[in-house]
C-alpha positions as CSV (number, residue, x, y, z in Angstrom):
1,X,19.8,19.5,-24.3
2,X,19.2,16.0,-22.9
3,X,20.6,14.3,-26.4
4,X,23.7,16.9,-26.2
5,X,24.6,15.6,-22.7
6,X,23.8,11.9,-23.4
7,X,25.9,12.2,-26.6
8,X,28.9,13.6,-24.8
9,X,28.6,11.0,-22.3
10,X,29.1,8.6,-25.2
11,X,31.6,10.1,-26.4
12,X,33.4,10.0,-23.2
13,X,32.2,6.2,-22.8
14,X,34.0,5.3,-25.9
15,X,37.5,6.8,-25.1
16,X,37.4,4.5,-22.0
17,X,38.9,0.7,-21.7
18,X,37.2,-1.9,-21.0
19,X,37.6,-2.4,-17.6
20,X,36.9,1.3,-16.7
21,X,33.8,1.1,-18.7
22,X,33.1,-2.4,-16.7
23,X,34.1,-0.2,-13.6
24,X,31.8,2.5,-15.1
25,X,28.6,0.0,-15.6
26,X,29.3,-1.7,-12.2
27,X,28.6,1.5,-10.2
28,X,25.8,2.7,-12.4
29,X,24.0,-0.4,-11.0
30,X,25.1,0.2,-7.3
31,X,23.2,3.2,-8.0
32,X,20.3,2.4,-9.5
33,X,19.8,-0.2,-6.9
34,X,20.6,1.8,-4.2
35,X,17.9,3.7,-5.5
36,X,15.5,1.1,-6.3
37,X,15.6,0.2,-2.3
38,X,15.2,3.4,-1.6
39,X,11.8,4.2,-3.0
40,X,10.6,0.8,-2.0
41,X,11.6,1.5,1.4
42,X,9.3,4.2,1.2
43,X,6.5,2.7,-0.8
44,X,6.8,0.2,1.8
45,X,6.5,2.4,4.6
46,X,3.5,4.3,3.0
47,X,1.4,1.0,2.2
48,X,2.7,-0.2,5.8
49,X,0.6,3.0,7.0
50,X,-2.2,2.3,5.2
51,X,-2.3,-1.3,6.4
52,X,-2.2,-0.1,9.7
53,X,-5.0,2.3,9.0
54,X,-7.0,-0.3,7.8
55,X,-6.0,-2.4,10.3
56,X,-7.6,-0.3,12.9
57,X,-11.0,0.5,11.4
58,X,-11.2,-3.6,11.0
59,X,-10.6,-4.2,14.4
60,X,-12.9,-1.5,16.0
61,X,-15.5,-2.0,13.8
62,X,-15.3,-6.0,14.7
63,X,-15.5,-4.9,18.2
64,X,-18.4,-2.9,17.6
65,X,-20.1,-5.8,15.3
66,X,-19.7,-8.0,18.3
67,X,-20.9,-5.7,20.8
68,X,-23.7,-4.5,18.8
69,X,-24.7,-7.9,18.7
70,X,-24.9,-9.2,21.9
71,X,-27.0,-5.5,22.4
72,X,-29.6,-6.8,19.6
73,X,-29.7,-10.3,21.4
74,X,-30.1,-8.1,24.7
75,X,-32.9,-6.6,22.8
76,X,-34.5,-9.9,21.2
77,X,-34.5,-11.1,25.1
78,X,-36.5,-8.2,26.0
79,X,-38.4,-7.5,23.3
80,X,-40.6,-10.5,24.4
81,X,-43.0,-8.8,26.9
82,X,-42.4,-5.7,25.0
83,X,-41.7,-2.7,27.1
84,X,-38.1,-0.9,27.6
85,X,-36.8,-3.1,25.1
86,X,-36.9,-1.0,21.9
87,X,-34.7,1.6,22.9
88,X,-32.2,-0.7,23.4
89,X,-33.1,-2.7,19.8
90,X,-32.5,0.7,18.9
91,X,-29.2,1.5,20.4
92,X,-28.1,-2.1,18.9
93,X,-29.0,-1.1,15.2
94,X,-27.0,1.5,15.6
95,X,-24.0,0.3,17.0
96,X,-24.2,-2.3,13.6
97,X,-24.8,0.4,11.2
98,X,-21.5,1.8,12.6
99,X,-19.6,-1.4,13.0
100,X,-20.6,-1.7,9.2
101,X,-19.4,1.6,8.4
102,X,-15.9,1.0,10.0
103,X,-15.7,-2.7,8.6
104,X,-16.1,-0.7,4.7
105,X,-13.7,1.3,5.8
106,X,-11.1,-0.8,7.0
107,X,-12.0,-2.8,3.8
108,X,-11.3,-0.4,1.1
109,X,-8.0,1.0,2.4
110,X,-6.2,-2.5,2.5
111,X,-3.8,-2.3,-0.1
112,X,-4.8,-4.2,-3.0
113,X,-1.2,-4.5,-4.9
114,X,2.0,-4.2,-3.0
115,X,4.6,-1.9,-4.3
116,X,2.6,-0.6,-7.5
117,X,5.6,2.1,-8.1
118,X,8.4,-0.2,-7.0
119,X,7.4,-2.8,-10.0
120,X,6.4,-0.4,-12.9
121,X,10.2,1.0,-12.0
122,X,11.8,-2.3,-12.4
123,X,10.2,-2.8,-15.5
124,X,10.8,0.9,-17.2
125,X,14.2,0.2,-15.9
126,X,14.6,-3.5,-17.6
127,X,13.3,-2.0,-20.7
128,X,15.5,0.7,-21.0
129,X,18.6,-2.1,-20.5
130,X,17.6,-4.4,-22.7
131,X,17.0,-1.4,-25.5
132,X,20.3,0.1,-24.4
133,X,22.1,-3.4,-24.9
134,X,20.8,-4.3,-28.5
């Protein structure tokens, strides 16, 4: 059914002048870039999330290296007469386990190739021009 449609719309391509079919083309690319900036509006926005995401496990789990740190030098300080001080060494290899965690997190969801869609579009897109043209 696709071929009898695309056929007809040859058919209906050929009857037309030169300028109508220059007309024609002209707003078959308003289209297609219309479209184009549509879905990488939304791509954009998607990755954009993810960024942020990522963004947010990064920063917390910074905070949390820091923080866990100055815990485990807390801890080193006290550890010297040993006493009270492993429960806080404790508490401060915990805090890095997490602030590792979060830092992996944030790590893996950055977006590794902007607008992976967008560009394999474009390029179906170019194909299919350049094999309609020759």
């Amino acid at each position: 059914m696709d071929l009898e449609s695309e056929r007809l719309e040859r058919t209906q391509l050929e009857t037309l002048s030169t300028p109508e079919l220059i007309r024609h083309a002209l707003s078959e690319t308003r289209l297609l870039v219309k479209a184009e900036v549509m879905h990488a509006k939304k791509e954009l926005k998607q990755e954009l999330q993810a960024a942020r995401l990522a963004g947010i496990f990064l920063g917390a789990g910074a905070v949390l290296a820091l923080t866990s740190l100055a815990v485990l030098f807390v801890a080193l300080g006290l550890a010297l007469p040993l006493g009270a001080a492993v429960g806080v060494l404790i508490v401060g290899a915990v805090l890095l386990a997490v602030a590792g965690l979060l830092l992996f997190l944030g790590t893996k969801r950055i977006p590794k190739k902007p607008l992976v869609h967008t560009q394999e579009r474009l390029k179906t897109d170019l194909q299919l021009t350049r094999e309609t043209l020759q």
